[in-house]
C-alpha positions as a Markdown table, in Angstrom:
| # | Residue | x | y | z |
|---|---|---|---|---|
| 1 | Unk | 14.4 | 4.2 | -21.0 |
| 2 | Unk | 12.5 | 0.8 | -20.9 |
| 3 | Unk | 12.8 | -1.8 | -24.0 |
| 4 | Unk | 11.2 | -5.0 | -25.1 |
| 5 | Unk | 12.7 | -8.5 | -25.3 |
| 6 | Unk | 13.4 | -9.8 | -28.8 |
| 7 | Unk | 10.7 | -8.9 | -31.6 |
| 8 | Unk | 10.5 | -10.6 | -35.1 |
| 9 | Unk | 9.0 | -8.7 | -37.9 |
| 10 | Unk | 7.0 | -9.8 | -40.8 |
| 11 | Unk | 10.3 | -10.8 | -42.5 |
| 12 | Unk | 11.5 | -12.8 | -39.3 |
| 13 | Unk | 14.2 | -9.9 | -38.6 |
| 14 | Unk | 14.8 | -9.4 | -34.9 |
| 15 | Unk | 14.5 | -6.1 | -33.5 |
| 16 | Unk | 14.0 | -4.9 | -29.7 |
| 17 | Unk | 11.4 | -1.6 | -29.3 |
| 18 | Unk | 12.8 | 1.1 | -27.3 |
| 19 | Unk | 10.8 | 3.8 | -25.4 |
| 20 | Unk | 12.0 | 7.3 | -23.6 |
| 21 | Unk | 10.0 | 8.9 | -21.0 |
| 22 | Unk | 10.1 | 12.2 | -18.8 |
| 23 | Unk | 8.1 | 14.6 | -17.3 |
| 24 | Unk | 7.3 | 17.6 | -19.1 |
| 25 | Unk | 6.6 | 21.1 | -17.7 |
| 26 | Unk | 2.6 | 20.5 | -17.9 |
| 27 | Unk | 2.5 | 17.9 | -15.5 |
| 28 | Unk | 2.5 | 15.0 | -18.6 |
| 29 | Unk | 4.6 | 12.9 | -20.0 |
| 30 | Unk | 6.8 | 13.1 | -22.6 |
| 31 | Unk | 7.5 | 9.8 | -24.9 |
| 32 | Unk | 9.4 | 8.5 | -28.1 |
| 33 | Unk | 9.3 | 4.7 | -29.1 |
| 34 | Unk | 12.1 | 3.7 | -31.7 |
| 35 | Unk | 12.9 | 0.5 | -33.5 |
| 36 | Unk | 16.6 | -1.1 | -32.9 |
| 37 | Unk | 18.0 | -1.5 | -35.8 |
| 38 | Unk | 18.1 | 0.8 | -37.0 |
| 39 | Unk | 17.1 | 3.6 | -34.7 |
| 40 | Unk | 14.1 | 5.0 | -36.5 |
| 41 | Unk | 11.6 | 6.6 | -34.5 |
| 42 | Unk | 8.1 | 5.0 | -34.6 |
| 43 | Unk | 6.0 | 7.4 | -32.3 |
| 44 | Unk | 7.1 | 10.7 | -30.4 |
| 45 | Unk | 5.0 | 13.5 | -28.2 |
| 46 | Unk | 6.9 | 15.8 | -27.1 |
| 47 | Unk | 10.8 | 15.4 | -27.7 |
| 48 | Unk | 12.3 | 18.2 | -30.1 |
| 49 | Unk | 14.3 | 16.3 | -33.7 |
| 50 | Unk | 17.7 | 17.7 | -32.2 |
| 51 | Unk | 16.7 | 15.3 | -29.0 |
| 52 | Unk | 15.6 | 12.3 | -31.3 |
| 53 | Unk | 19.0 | 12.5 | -32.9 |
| 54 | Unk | 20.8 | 12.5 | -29.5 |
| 55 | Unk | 18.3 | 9.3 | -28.6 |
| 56 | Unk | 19.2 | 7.5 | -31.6 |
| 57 | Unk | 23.4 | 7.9 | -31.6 |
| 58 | Unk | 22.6 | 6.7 | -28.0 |
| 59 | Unk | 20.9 | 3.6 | -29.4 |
| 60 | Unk | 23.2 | 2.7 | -32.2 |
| 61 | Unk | 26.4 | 3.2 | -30.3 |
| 62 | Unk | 24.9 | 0.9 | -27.2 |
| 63 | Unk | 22.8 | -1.3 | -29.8 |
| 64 | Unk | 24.8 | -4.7 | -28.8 |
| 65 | Unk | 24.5 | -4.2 | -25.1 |
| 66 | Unk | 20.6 | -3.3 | -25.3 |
| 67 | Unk | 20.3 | -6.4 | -27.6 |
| 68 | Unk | 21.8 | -8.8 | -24.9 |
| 69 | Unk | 19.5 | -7.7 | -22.7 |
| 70 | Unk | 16.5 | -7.9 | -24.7 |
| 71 | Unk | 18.1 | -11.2 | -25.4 |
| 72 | Unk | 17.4 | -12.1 | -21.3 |
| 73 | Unk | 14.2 | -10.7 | -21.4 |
| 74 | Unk | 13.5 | -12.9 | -24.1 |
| 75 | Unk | 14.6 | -16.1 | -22.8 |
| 76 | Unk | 13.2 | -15.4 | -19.4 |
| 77 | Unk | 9.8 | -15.4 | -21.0 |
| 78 | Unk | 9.8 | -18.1 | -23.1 |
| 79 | Unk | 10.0 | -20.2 | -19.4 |
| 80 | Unk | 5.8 | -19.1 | -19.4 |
| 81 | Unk | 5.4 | -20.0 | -23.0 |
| 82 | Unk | 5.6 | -16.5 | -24.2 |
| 83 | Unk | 7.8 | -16.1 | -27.9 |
């Protein structure tokens, strides 16, 4: 699992972009991307719905600790001008 810092949408509304990897029995990958909040799956190749809804309880039950983290990612890139 890798995320992004803080992201604003078009309505200013912070949200942090998650994505899920793995290997899949072909020798490619597997990957879903989901928005946080509220845990709604924006791309997916490969990971079955029962496994999206596993991914997303995962999200919303961790959703304050990812956020402080995407928080530090956030500020650490504003040091190079980045927002």
């Amino acid at each position: 699992m890798t995320h992004t810092g803080i992201l604003k949408d078009r309505n200013g509304k912070d949200y942090v972009c998650v994505r899920f990897e793995r290997k899949n029995a072909k020798g490619g990958t597997d990957y879903t991307e989901m928005r946080l909040p509220p845990a709604k799956v924006m791309m997916n190749q490969g990971f079955k719905p029962d496994e999206l809804k596993q991914m997303a309880a995962y999200l919303k039950e961790n959703e304050g600790a990812i956020k402080e983290k995407a928080r530090s990612i956030s500020s650490f890139l504003h040091i190079f001008g980045n927002h």
